[in-house]
VEXDRENDO-365686 format. One record per atom (N, C-alpha, C): residue in three letters; z, y, x. Coordinates in pm, whole numbers, plus 50000, padded with zeros to 5 digits. Layout:
<atoms>
AlaZYX;...
</atoms>
This chain:
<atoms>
Unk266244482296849;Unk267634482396898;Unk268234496196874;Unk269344496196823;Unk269744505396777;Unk270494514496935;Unk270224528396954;Unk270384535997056;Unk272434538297073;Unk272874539697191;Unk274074541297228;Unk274574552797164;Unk273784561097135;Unk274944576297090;Unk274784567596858;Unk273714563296831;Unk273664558096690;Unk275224551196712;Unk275434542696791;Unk276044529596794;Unk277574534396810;Unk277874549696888;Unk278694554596935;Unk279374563996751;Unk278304568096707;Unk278474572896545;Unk279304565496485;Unk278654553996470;Unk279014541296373;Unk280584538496403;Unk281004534196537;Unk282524529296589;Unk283054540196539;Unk282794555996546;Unk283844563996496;Unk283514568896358;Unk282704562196258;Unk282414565696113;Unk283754566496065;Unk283764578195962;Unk284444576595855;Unk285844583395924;Unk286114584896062;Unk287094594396145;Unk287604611096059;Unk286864617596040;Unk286894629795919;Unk287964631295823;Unk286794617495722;Unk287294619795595;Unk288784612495627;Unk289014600695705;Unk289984598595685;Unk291104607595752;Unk291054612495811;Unk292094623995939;Unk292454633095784;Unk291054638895727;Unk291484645195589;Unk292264638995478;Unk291914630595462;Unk292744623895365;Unk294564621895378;Unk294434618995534;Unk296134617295579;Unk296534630995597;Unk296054642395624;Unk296464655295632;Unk296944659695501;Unk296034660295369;Unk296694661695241;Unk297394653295179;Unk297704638295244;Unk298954631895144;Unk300104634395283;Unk300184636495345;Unk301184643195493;Unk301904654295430;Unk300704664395391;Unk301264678195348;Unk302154673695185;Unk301984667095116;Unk302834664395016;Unk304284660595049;Unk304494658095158;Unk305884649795172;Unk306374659995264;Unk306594672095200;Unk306844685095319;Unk308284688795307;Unk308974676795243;Unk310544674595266;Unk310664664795419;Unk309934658995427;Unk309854650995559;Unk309474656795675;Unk308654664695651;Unk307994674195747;Unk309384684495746;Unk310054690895671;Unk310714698395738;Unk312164690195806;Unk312444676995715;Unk314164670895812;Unk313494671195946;Unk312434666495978;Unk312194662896135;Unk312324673796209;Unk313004685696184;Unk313304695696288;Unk314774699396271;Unk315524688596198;Unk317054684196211;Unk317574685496344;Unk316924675596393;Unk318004672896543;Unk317754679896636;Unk316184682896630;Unk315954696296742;Unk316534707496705;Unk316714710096571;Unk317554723796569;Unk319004726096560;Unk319344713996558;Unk320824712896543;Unk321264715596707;Unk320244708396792;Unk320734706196966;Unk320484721296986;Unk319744728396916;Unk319114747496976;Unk320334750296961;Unk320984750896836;Unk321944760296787;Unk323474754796885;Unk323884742096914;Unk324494742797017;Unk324704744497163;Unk322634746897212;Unk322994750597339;Unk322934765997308;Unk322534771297259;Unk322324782997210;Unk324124790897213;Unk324574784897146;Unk326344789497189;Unk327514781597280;Unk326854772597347;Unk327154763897433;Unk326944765497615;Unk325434767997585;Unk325224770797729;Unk323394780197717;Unk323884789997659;Unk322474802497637;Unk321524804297753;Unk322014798897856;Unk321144799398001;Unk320114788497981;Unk320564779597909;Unk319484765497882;Unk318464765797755;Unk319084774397702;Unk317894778197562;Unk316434771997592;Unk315764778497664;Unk314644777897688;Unk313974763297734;Unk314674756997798;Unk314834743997828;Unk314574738997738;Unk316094737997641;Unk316014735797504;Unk314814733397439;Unk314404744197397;Unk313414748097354;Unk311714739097374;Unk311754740497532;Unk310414727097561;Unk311124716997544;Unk311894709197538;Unk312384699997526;Unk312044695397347;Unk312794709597261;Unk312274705097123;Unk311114701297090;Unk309714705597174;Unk308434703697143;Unk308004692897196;Unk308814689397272;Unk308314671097337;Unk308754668597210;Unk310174663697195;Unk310724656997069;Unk309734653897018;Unk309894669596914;Unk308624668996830;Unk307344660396791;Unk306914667296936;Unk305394657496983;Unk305524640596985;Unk307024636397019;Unk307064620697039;Unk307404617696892;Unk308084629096802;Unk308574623596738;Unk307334620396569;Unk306584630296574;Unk305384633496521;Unk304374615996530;Unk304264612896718;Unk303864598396706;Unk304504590996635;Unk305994589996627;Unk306654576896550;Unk306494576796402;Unk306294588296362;Unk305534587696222;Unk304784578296222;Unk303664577396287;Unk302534564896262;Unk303254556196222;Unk304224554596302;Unk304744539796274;Unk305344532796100;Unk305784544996119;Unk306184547495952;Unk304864546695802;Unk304084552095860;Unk303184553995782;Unk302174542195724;Unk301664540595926;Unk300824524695895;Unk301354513595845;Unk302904507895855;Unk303674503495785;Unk303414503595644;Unk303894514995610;Unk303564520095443;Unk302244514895406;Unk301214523095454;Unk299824514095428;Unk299734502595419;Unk300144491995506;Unk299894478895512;Unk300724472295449;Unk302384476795426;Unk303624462895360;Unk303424468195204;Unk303704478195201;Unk303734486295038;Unk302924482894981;Unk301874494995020;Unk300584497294932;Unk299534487894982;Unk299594478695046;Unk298654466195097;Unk297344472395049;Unk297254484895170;Unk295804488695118;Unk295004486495288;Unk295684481095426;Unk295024478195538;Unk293924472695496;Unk293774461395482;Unk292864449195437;Unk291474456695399;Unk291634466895274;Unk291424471895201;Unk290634480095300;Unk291144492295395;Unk290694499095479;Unk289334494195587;Unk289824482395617;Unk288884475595716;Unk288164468895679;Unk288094462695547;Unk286444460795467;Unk285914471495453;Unk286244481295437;Unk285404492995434;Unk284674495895519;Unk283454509495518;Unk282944511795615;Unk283804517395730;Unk285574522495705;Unk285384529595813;Unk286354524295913;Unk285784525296028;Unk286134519696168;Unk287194513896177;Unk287844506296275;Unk289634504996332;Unk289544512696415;Unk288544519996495;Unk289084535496546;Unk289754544796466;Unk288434545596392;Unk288644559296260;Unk290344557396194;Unk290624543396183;Unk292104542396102;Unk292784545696179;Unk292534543896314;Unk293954544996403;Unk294164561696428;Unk292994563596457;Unk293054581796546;Unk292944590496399;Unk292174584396260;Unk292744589496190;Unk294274590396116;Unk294964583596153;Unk296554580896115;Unk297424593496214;Unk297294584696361;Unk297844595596450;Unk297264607296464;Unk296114616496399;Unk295564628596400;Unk296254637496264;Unk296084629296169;Unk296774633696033;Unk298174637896066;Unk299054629596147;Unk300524631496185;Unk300644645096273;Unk299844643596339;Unk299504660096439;Unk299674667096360;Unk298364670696312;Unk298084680996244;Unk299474683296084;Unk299954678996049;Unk300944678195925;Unk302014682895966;Unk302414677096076;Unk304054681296166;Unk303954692696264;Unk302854692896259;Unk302794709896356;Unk303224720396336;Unk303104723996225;Unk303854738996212;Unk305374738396253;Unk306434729796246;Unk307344735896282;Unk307284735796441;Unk306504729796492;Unk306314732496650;Unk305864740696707;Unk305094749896599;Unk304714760896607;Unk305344773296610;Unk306384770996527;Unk307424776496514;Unk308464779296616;Unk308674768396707;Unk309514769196846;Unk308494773996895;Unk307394771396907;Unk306654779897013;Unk306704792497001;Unk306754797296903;Unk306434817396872;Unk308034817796930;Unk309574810696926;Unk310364813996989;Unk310614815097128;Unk310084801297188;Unk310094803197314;Unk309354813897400;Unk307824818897331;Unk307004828397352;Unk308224842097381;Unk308934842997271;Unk309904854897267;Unk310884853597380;Unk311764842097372;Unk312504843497495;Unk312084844297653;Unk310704834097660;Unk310564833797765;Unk309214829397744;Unk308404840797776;Unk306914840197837;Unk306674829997867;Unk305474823397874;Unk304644814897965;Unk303524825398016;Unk303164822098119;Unk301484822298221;Unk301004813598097;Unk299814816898198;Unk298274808698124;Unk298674795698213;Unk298864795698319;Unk299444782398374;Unk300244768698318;Unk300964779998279;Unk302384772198198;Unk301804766998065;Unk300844774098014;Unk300124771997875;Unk299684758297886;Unk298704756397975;Unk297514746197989;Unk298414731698019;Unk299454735598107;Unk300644724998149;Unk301064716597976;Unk301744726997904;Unk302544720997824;Unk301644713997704;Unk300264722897669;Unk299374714397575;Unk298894702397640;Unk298754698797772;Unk297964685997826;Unk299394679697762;Unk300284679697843;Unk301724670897836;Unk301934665297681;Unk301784674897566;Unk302624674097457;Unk301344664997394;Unk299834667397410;Unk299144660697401;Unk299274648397451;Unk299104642797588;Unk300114629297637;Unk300774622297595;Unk302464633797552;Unk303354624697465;Unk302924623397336;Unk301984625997282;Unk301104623197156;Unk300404614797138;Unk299624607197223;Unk298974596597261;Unk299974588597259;Unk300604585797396;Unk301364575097367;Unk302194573097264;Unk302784582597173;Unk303904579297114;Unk303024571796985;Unk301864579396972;Unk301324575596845;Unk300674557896893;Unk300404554996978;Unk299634541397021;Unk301094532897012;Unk302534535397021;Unk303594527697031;Unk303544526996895;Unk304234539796813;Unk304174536196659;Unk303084522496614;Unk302104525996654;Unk300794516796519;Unk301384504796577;Unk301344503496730;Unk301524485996758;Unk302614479196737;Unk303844487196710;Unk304844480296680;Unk304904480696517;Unk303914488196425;Unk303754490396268;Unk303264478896231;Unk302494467296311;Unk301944460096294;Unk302144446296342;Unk304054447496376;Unk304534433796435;Unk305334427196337;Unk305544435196207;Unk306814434696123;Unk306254429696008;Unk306644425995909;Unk306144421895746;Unk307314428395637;Unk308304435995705;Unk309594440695631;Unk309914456195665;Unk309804465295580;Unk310224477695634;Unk311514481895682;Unk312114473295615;Unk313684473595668;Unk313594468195840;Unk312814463095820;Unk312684453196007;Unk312364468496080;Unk311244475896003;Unk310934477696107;Unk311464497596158;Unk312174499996043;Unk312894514796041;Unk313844517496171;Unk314264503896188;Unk315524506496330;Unk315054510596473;Unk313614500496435;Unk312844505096556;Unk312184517096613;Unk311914526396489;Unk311984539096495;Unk312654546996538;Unk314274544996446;Unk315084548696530;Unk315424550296655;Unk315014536196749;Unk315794533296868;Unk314874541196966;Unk313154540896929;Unk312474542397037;Unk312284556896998;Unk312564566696930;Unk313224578996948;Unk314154586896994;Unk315624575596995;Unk316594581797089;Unk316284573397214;Unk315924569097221;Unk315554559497393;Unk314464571997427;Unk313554573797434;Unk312494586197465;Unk312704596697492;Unk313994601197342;Unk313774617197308;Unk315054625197351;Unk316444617097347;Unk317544618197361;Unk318024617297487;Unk317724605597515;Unk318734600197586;Unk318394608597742;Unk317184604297788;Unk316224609997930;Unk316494624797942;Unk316014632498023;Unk316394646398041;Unk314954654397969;Unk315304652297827;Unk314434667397748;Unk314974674297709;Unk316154674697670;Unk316784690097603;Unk317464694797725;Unk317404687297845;Unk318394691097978;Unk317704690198084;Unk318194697498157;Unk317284698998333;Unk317684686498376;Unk316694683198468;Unk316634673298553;Unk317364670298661;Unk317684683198698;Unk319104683998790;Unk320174678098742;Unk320724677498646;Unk321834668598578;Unk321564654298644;Unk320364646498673;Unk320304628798709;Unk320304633198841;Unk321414622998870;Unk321414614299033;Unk320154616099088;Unk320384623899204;Unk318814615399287;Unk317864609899274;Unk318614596399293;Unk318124581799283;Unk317304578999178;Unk318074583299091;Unk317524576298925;Unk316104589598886;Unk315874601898972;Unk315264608998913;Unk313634599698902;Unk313174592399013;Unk311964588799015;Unk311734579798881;Unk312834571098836;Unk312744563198706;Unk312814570098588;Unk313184584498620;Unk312654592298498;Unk311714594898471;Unk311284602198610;Unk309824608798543;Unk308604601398492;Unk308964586598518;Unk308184575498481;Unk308034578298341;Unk309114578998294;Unk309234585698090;Unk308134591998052;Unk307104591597990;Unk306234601497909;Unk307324609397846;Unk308454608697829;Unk309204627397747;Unk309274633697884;Unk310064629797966;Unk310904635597996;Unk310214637598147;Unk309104628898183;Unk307784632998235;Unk307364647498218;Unk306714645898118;Unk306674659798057;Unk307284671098036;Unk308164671197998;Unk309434681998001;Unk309644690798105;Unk309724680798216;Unk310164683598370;Unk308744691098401;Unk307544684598414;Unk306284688098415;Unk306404706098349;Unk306594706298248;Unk306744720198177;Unk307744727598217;Unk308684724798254;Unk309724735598253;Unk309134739598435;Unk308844731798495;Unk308814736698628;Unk307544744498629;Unk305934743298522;Unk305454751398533;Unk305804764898492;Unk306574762998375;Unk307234779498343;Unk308204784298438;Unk308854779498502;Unk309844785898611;Unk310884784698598;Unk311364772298506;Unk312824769398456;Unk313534761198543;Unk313044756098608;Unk313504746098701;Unk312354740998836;Unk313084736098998;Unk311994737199077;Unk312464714699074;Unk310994714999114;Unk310894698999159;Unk310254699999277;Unk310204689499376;Unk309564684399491;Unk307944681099430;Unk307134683999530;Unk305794682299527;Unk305684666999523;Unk306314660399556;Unk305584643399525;Unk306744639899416;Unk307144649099352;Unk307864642599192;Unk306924651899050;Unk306054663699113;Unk305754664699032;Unk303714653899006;Unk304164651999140;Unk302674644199125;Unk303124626499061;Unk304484625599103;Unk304244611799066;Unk304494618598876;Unk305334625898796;Unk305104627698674;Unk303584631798627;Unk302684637798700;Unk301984638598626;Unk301144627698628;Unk301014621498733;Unk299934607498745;Unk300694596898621;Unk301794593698609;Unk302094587998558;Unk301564588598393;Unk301844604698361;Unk301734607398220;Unk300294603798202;Unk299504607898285;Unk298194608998256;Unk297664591598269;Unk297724583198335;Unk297754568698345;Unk298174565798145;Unk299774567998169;Unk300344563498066;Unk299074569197908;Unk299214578397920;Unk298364585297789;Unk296934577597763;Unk296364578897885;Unk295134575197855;Unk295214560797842;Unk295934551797949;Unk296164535397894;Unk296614532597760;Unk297074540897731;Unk297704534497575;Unk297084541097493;Unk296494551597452;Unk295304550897372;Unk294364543597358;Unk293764539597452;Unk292324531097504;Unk293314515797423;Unk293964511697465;Unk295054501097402;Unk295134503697249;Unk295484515697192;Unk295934517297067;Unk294884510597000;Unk293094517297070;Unk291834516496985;Unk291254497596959;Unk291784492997080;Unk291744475497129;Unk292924467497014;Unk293724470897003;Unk294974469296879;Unk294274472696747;Unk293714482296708;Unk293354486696597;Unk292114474996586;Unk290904475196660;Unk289834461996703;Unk290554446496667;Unk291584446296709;Unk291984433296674;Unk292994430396542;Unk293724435696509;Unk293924437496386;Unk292994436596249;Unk291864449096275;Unk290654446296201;Unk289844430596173;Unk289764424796325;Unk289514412796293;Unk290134402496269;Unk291944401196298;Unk292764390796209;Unk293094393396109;Unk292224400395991;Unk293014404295896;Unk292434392695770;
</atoms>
């Protein structure tokens, strides 16, 4: 009988090469990689001469984007793989995993779209410090909205047979996430009422989560526990989901 850590190898075979493989055809399309810091930098440069007190805000706010927006790539991508280049099929006769495809897809997207997030970060660093506090806060979070965003992309990459079907949806569940909720804006702007149905948001969860560890804004002690329980629920359920999606796919194919 083959031993649990052998057996544990095998489910994530082939995770590597493929994360490598999507990292160097990622880095080729580094016209794509740079529009995706369009709208975050277009929103800097108007709060920036608009309302300069919010910069910083701004600023974590761009790296959620980012981070959610980095997941919806998958969506784009696994698409591509499967309607285009009808090479899925192809993937999952192979040796390597429906883990390995999935966390290799959404890992490749990480790692490819990072630098310009990197990039707001060395700014925000300049305007406004973080603690080591504030540090550990915003990598769990942006990690979070990384998980989920990337487990939404694949499952909805894999409801469509038309790319045209499925581009709008990109669209929508980017400005529904990234826009609309309070990430480029304090949380003080929403009603009361409506704040608890925010922080439910993995963005804007997060956001709030970050800016209050850096000192940009204060929240109540049972809003920042219900955002973080939430994110952390949300992240880890829908990964664990993404890997069960990827499992079943593999086998209706």
């Amino acid at each position: 009988m083959r031993s649990e850590p052998m057996a544990f190898g095998l489910r994530w075979g082939g995770t590597g090469v493929f994360l490598a493989t999507e990292i160097r055809v990622q880095f080729h399309e580094w016209l794509a990689i740079v529009t995706g810091t369009l709208t975050p930098g277009a929103l800097l440069i108007f709060v920036a001469v608009l309302a300069p007190d919010l910069i910083a805000v701004t600023l974590i706010g761009s790296l959620v984007y980012s981070m959610f927006l980095i997941g919806q790539r998958v969506l784009n991508e696994a698409a591509y793989i499967r309607i285009d280049h009808k090479l899925n099929e192809l993937y999952h006769a192979s040796p390597l995993s429906p883990e390995a495809y999935f966390v290799g897809i959404a890992g490749g997207m990480l790692v490819a779209y990072l630098p310009p997030s990197l990039f707001v970060l060395a700014i925000l660093e300049i305007l406004h410090p973080l603690s080591v506090a504030a540090w550990l806060v915003l990598a769990a979070c942006l990690l979070a909205v990384w998980s989920v965003s990337s487990t939404i992309g694949y499952v909805v990459s894999t409801l469509f047979k038309d790319m045209k079907t499925i581009w709008p949806y990109s669209a929508l569940l980017t400005n529904l996430f990234g826009i609309v909720p309070p990430v480029f804006y304090p949380i003080r702007f929403i009603p009361t009422e409506w704040r608890s149905v925010v922080l439910l948001l993995p963005t804007s969860g997060a956001a709030v989560l970050v800016n209050s560890a850096a000192g940009l804004e204060t929240i109540s002690g049972n809003e920042a526990i219900l955002a973080a329980a939430a994110l952390a629920v949300e992240s880890v359920a829908m990964f664990v989901f993404g890997i069960y999606w990827a499992r079943r796919m593999a086998r209706e194919r």
